[in-house]
C-alpha positions as CSV (number, residue, x, y, z in Angstrom):
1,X,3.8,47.3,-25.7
2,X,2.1,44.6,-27.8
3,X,3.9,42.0,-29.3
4,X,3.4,43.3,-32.9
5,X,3.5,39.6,-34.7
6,X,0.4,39.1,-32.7
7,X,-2.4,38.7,-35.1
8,X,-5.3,39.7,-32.7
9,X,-3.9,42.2,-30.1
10,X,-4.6,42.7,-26.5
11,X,-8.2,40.3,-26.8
12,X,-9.0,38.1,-24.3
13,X,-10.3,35.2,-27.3
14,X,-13.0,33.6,-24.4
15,X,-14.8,37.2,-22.9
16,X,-18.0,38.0,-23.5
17,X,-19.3,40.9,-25.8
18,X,-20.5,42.6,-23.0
19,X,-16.6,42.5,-21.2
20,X,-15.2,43.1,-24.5
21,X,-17.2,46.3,-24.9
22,X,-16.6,47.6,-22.0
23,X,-13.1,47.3,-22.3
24,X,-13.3,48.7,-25.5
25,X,-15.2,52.3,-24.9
26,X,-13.4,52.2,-21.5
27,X,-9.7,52.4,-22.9
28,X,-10.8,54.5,-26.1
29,X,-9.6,58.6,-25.4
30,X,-12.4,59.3,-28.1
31,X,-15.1,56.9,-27.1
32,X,-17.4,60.1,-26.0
33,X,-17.3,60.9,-30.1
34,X,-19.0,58.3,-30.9
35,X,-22.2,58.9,-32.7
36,X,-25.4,58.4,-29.5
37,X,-26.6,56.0,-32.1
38,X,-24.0,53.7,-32.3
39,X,-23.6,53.2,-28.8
40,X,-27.1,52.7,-27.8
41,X,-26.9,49.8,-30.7
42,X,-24.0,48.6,-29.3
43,X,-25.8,48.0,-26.1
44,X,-28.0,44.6,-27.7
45,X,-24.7,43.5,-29.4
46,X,-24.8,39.5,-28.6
47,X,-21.8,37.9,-30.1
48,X,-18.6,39.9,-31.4
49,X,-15.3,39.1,-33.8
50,X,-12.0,41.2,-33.8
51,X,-9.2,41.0,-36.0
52,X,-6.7,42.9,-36.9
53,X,-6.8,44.9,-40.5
54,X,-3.5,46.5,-40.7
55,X,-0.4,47.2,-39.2
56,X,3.0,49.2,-39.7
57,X,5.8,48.7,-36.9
58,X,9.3,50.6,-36.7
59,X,12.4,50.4,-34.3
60,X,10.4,53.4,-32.6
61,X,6.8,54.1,-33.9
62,X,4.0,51.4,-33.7
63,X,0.4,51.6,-34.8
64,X,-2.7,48.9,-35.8
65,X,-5.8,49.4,-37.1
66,X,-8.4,46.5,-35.8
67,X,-11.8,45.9,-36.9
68,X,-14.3,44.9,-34.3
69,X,-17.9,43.4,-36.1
70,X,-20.3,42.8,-34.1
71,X,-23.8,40.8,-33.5
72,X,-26.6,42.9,-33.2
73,X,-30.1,41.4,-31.1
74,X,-32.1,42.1,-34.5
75,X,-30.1,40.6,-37.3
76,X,-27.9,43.5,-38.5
77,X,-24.1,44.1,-37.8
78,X,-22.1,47.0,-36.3
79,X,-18.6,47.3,-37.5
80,X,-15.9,49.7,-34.7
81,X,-12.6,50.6,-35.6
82,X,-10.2,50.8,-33.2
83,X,-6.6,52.9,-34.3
84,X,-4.0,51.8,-31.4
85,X,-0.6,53.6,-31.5
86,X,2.7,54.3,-29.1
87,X,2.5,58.2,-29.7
88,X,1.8,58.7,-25.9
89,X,4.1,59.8,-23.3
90,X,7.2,57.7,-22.8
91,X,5.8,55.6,-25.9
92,X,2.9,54.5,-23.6
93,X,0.1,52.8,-26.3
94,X,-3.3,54.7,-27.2
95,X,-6.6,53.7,-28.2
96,X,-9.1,55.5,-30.5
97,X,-12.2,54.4,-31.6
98,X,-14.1,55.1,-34.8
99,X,-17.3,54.1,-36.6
100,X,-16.4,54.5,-40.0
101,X,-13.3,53.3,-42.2
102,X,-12.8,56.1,-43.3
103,X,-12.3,58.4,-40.1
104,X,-10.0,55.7,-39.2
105,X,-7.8,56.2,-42.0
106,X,-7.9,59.9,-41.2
107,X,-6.9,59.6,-37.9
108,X,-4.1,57.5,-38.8
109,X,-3.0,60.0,-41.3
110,X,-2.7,63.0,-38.8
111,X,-0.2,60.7,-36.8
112,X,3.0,62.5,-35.9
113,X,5.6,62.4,-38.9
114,X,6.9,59.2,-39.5
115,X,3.8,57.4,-39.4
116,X,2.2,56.0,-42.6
117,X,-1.6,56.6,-43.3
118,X,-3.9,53.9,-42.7
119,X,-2.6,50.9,-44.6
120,X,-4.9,50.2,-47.6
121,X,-5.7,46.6,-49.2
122,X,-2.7,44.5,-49.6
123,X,0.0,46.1,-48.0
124,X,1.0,45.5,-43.9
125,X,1.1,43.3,-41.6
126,X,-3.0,42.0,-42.8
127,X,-1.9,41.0,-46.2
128,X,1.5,39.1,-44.8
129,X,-1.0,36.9,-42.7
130,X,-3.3,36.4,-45.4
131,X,-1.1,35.1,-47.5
132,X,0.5,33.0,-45.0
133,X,-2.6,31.6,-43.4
134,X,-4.5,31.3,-47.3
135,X,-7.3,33.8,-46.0
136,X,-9.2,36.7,-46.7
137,X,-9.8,38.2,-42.6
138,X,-12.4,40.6,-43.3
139,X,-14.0,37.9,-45.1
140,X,-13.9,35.7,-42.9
141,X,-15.4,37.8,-40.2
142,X,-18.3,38.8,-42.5
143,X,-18.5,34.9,-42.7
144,X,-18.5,34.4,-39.0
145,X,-21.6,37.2,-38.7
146,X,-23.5,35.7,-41.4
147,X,-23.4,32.2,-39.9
148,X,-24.3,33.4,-35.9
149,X,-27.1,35.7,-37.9
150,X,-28.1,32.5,-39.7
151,X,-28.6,30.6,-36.6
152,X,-30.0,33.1,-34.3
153,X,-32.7,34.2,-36.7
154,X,-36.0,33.0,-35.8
155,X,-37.0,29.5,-38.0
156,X,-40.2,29.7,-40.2
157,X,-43.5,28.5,-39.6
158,X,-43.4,24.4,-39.8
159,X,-45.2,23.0,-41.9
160,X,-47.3,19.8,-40.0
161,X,-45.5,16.6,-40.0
162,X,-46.9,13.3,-41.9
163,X,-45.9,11.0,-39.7
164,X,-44.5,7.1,-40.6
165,X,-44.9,4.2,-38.6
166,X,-41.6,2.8,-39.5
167,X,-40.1,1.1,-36.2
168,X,-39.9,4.3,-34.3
169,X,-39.3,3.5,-31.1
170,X,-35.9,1.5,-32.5
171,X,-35.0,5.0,-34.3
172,X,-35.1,6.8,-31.2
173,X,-32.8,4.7,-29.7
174,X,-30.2,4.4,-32.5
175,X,-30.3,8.2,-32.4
176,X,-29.6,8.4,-28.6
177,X,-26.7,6.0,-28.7
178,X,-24.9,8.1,-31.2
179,X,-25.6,11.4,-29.7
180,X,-21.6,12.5,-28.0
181,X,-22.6,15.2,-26.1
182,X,-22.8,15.1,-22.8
183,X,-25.7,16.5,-22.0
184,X,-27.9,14.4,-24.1
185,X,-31.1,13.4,-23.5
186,X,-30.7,11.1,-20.5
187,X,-33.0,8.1,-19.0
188,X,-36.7,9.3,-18.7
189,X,-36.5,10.7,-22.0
190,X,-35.0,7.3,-24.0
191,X,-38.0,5.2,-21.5
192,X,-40.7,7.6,-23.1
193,X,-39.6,6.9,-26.8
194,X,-39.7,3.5,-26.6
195,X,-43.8,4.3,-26.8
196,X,-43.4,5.7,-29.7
197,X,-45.0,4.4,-33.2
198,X,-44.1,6.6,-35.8
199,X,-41.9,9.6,-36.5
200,X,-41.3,12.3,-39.1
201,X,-37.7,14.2,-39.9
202,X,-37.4,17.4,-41.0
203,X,-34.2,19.3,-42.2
204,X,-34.0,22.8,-39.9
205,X,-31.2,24.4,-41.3
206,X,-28.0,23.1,-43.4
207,X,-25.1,25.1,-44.0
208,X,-21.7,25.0,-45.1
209,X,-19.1,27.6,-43.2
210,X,-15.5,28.2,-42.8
211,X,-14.5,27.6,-38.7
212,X,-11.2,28.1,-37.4
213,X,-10.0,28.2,-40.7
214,X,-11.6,25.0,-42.4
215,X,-14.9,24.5,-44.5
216,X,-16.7,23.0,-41.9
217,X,-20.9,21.4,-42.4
218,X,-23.7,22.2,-40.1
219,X,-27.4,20.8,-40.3
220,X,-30.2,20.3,-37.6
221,X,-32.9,17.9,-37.8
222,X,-35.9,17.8,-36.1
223,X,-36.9,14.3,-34.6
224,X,-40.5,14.1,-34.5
225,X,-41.8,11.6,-32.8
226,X,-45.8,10.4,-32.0
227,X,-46.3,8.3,-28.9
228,X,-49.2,5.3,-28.5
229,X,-50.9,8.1,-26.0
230,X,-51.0,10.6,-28.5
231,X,-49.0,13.1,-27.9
232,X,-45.8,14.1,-29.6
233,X,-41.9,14.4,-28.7
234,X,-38.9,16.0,-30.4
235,X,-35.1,15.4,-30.2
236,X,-33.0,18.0,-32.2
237,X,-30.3,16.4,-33.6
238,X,-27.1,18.6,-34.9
239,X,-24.4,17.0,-37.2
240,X,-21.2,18.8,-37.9
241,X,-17.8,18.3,-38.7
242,X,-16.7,21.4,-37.0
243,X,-13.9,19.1,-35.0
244,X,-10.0,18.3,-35.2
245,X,-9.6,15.6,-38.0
246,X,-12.9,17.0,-39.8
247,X,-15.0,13.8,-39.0
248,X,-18.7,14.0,-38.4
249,X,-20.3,14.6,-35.0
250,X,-23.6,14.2,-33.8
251,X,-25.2,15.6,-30.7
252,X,-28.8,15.5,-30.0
253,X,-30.8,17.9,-27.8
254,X,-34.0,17.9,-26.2
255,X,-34.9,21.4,-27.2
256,X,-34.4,23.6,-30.3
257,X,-33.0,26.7,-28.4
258,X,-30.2,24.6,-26.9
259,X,-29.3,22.7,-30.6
260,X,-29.1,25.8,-31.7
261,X,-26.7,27.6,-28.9
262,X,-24.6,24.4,-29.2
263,X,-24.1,25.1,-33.2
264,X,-23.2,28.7,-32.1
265,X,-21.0,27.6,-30.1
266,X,-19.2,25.4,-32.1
267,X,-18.8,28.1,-34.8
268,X,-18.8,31.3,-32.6
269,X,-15.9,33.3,-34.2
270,X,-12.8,34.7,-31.9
């Protein structure tokens, strides 16, 4: 049996959404019930947050309620619910799944006597970890989806850069010394940019988001950067303060898809 002042249940907080699923429909008794729909959608989930919604524990009955949201590959979000309880044999625990609140509250309901219903807002074991921790968890969550959406979604049409001559090839090195990832640009690409005559910097994305329970900044810039032989080169630099003491970081990359899988990283929500 779970530890039941464990906020987040049996989760592994590092597996992938494709583990997690599995897992998921595999320990469900209902997981045939779910709507065709739902499960085919579930199949281009990328990312994935659980938490736990509500919970009522006794000296001999037990049952959660947990809200798994989830990523979709097209923008939108799928939202499980997942009723675990010890009505089993020998007070083994059970798992049913459910795409709507509300046939989770109904299922909780038609629990053997002695079981509340489904625990509505601001009552169980949610509300005494809201309060504790300062939070809203659903909210966060919905946060968390918003931000992964945010950075996933594809970046509009650029407009073409005016570029400066403003000591360029100096800029490109100021920017690679204070890059702390470690897979920066290395070498070749520093000895290119010292050809470099003029540059442009454009603001990607900026956004402000609560990770790991602190408000935490995120902007990318684009680097632009036009070389004596005429062509052009771009670092993507990232700079957050997603980190312990809330200082600012900055990492630089060489190409937008990786800046932007580093911010996801640094914000993915578990």
């Amino acid at each position: 049996m779970n530890d039941p002042n464990e906020p987040y249940g049996p989760y592994e907080p590092y597996e992938t959404t494709e583990t997690h699923l599995e897992r998921l429909l595999g320990r469900a008794l209902n997981s045939f019930d779910l709507p065709d729909a739902t499960v085919e959608r579930l199949g281009s989930a990328l990312a994935h947050a659980s938490s736990l919604h509500s919970s009522h524990h006794s000296a001999s009955l037990h049952r959660s309620t947990y809200r798994h949201a989830y990523l979709l590959r097209d923008g939108s979000s799928l939202v499980l619910w997942e009723l675990v309880h010890n009505t089993g044999r020998g007070g083994t625990e059970q798992h049913e799944l459910y795409s709507e609140e509300s046939e989770a509250r109904l299922a909780a309901s038609r629990l053997p006597a002695g079981f509340p219903g489904f625990a509505g807002p601001g009552s169980g074991l949610d509300s005494a970890l809201e309060q504790e921790l300062g939070i809203d968890l659903d909210a966060e969550l919905d946060a968390g989806l918003e931000l992964l959406a945010a950075l996933m979604a594809p970046p509009p049409a650029p407009l073409p850069p005016t570029y400066v001559p403003d000591d360029s090839a100096d800029h490109a090195r100021r920017l690679l010394r204070r890059a702390e990832n470690g897979d920066r640009p290395g070498e070749e690409t520093a000895r290119l940019l010292r050809a470099a005559f003029a540059h442009h910097i454009t603001q990607v994305f900026g956004r402000q988001f609560r990770v790991a329970g602190k408000n935490a900044g995120f902007t990318l810039y684009e680097h632009a950067f036009l070389l004596l032989d005429g062509t052009e080169r771009s670092l993507w630099e990232v700079e957050h303060t997603a980190t312990p003491d809330g200082r600012h970081m900055c990492e630089v990359y060489e190409a937008e898809h990786d800046a932007r899988e580093a911010m996801e990283l640094r914000t993915r929500v578990r």
